[in-house]
VOGU-3710 file (C-alpha; in Angstrom, 3 decimals, decimal comma):
1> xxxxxxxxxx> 21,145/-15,519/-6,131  19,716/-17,770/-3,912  15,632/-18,828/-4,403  14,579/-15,654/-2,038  11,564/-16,247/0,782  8,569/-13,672/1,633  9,051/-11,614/4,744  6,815/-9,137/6,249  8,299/-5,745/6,927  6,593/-3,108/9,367
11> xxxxxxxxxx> 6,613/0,520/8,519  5,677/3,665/9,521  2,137/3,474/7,931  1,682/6,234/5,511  5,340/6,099/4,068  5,314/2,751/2,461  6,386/3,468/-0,839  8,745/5,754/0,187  10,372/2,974/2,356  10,004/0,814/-0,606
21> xxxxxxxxxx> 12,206/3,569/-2,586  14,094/4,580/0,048  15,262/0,415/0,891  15,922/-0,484/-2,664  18,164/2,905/-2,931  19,920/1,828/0,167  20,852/-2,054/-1,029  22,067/-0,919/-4,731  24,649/1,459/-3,019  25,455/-1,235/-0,708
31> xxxxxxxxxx> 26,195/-3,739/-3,417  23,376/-6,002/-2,085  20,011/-4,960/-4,618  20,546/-8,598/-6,060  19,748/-10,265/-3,141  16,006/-8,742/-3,136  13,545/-10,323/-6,113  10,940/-7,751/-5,391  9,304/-5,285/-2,675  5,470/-5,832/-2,557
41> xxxxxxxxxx> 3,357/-3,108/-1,335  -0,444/-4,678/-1,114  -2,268/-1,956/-2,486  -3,749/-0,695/-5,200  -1,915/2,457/-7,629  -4,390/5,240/-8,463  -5,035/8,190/-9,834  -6,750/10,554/-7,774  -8,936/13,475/-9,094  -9,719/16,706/-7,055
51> xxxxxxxxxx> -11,691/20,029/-8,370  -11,776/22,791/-6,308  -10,339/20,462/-3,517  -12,802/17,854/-3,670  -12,188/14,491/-4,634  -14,016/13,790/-8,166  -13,121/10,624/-9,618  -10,464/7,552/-8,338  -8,853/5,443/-11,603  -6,189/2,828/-11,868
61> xxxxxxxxxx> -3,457/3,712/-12,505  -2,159/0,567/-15,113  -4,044/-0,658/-17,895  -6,172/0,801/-20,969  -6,157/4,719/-21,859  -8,621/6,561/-20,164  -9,039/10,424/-19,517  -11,181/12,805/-17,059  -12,258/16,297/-18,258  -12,347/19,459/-15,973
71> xxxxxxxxxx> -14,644/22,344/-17,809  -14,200/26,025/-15,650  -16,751/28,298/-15,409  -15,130/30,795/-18,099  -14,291/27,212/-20,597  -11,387/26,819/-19,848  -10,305/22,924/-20,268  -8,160/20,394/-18,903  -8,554/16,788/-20,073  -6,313/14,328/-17,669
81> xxxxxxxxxx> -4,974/11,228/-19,634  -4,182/7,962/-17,627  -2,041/5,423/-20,190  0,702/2,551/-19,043  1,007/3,888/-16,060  1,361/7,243/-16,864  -0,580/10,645/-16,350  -0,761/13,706/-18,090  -2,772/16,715/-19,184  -3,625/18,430/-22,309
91> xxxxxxxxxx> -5,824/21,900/-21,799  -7,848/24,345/-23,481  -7,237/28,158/-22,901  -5,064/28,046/-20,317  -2,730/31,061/-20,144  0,084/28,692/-18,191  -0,817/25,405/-18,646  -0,245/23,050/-16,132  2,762/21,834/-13,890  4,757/19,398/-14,399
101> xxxxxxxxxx> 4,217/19,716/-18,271  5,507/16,389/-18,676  3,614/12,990/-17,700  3,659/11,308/-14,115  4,213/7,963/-13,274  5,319/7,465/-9,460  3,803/7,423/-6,251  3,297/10,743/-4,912  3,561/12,801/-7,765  1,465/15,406/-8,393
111> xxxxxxxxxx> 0,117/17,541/-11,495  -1,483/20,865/-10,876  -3,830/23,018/-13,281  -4,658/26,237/-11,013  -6,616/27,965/-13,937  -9,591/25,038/-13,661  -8,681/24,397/-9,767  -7,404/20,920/-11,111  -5,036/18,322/-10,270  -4,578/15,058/-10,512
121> xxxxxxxxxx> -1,950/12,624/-7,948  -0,954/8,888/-7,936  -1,597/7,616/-4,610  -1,850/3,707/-2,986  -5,464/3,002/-2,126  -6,934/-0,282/-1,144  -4,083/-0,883/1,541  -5,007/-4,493/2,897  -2,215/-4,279/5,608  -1,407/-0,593/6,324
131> xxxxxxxxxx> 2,098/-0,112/7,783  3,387/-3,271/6,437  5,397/-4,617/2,828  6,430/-7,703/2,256  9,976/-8,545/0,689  11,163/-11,708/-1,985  14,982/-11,649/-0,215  17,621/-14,012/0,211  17,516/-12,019/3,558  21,385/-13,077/4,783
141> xxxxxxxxxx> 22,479/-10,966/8,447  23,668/-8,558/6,192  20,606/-7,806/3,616  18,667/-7,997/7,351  20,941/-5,112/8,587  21,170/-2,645/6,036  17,364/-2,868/5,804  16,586/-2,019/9,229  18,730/0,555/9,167  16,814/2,329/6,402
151> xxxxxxxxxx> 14,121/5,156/8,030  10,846/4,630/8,883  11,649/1,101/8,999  10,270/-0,506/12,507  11,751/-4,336/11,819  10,244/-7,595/10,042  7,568/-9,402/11,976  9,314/-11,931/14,154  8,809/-14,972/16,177  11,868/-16,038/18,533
161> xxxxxxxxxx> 14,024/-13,443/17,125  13,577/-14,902/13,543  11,688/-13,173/11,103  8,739/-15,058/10,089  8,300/-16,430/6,395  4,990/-15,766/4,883  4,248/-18,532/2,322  4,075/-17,590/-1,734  0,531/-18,759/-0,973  -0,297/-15,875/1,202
171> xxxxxxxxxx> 1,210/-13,507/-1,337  -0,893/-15,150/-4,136  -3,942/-14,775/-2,385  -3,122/-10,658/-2,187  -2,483/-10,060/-5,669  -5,442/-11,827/-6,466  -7,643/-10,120/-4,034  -6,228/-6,851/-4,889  -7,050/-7,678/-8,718  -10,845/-8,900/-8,104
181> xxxxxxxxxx> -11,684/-6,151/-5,197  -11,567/-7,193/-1,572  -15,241/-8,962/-1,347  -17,842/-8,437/1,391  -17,617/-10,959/4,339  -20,694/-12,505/6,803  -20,291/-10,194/9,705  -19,781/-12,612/12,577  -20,115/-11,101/16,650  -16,758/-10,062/17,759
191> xxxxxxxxxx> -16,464/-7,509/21,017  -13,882/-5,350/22,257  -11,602/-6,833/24,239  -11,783/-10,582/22,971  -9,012/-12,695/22,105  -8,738/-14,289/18,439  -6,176/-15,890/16,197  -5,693/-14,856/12,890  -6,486/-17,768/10,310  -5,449/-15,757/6,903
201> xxxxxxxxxx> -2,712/-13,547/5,865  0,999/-12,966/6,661  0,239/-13,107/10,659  -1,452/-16,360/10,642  -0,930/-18,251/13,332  -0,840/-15,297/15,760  -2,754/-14,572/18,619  -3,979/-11,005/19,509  -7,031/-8,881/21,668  -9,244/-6,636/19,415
211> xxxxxxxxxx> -9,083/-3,303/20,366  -11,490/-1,562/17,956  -14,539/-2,913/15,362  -15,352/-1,128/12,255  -18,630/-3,227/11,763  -19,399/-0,930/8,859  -16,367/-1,729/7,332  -15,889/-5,166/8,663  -12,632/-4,508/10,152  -10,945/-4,794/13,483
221> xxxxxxxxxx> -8,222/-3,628/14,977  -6,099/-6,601/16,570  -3,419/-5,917/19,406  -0,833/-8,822/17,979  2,594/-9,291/20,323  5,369/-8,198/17,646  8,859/-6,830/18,842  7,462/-7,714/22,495  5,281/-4,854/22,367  2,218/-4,961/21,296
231> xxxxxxxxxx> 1,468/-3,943/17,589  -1,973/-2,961/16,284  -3,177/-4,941/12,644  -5,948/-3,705/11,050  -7,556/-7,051/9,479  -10,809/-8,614/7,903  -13,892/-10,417/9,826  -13,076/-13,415/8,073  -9,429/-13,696/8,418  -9,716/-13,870/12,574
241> xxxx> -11,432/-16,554/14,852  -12,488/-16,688/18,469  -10,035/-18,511/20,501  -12,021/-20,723/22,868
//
């Protein structure tokens, strides 16, 4: 195939992987999967652990074993072992053990251990651009097409009619950040209301009002013109400036 380019791909927010699944399903029965190189979800995959409904403990997903132990009241174990991007448990006087019996290893998934109030699910945390994935296409009318048509897909971010390319740079910068942990920024005065251009990321270039601060977070909610309508982006103190 032809050297694909980055586009950026809005989404109902919440159902990103499952677009992700759902688009890469869609091209391989239209004979078109080798035109993608990859669907990027910036995020991070993790393994979240609840007792009794709270949240106990958040681990990657990838990388070195690891494990989380759940002790009941009456001793009854479950130990929860994380590994290559799998997850499963092993317990300790259970009667029925827990379900699936087998290990976990996509997005969504779930394994339950009632006796200990247990489970454990892979989620995406960490979402720098919720709503959004970016796609490595040869993106011909066709690829365009049967992409759009796919649920819960809302259309690529456009200028002119032409969806926009987001440079390898861009997509660089994401892995990395995703990798190191998204650092604390200077808080600079921003105000409802003002308009800004976004200096960083796949909108650069774009002009939007903020709509909503999260000063504890250092976020703001930017009102960006996409589809001619206008599109809220949730981005980063640092990656907006005033326009004068």
């Amino acid at each position: 195939m032809a050297k694909g380019k980055w586009y950026s791909l809005h989404v109902q927010s919440g159902f990103e992987d499952r677009v992700r699944t759902n688009i890469i399903k869609t091209l391989n029965q239209e004979g078109l999967l080798d035109k993608v190189e990859e669907i990027f979800i910036p995020a991070n995959e993790r393994v979240v652990i609840k007792v009794a409904g709270k949240e106990k403990a958040v681990l990657p997903l990838k990388g070195e074993h690891k494990t989380y132990e759940v002790e009941s009241e009456d001793g009854k174990k479950v130990t929860f072992h994380i590994e290559n991007g799998k997850v499963w448990a092993e317990g300790e006087g259970l009667k029925k053990g827990c379900i699936p019996p087998k290990p976990i290893e996509r997005i969504g998934q779930k394994i339950k251990c009632p006796e200990v109030k247990a489970e454990a699910k892979i989620e995406l945390r960490d979402k720098m651009y919720p709503g959004y994935i970016f796609i490595k296409a040869d993106l011909d009318n066709r690829v365009r097409s049967t992409i759009r048509s796919v649920p819960r897909v809302l259309g690529f971010v456009s200028t002119g009619g032409e969806p926009v390319v987001v440079p390898e740079s861009e997509i660089t910068a994401m892995r990395e950040r995703l990798e190191k942990g998204v650092p604390k920024t200077t808080k600079f005065k921003f105000e409802p209301g003002e308009r800004v251009k976004i200096k960083e990321g796949p909108f650069i270039g774009f002009e939007g009002v903020i709509s909503d601060i999260d000063g504890e977070r250092e976020k703001v909610i930017v009102l960006v013109n996409i589809f001619d309508r206008q599109t809220p982006v949730e981005l980063e103190f640092d990656q907006i400036e005033k326009v004068s």
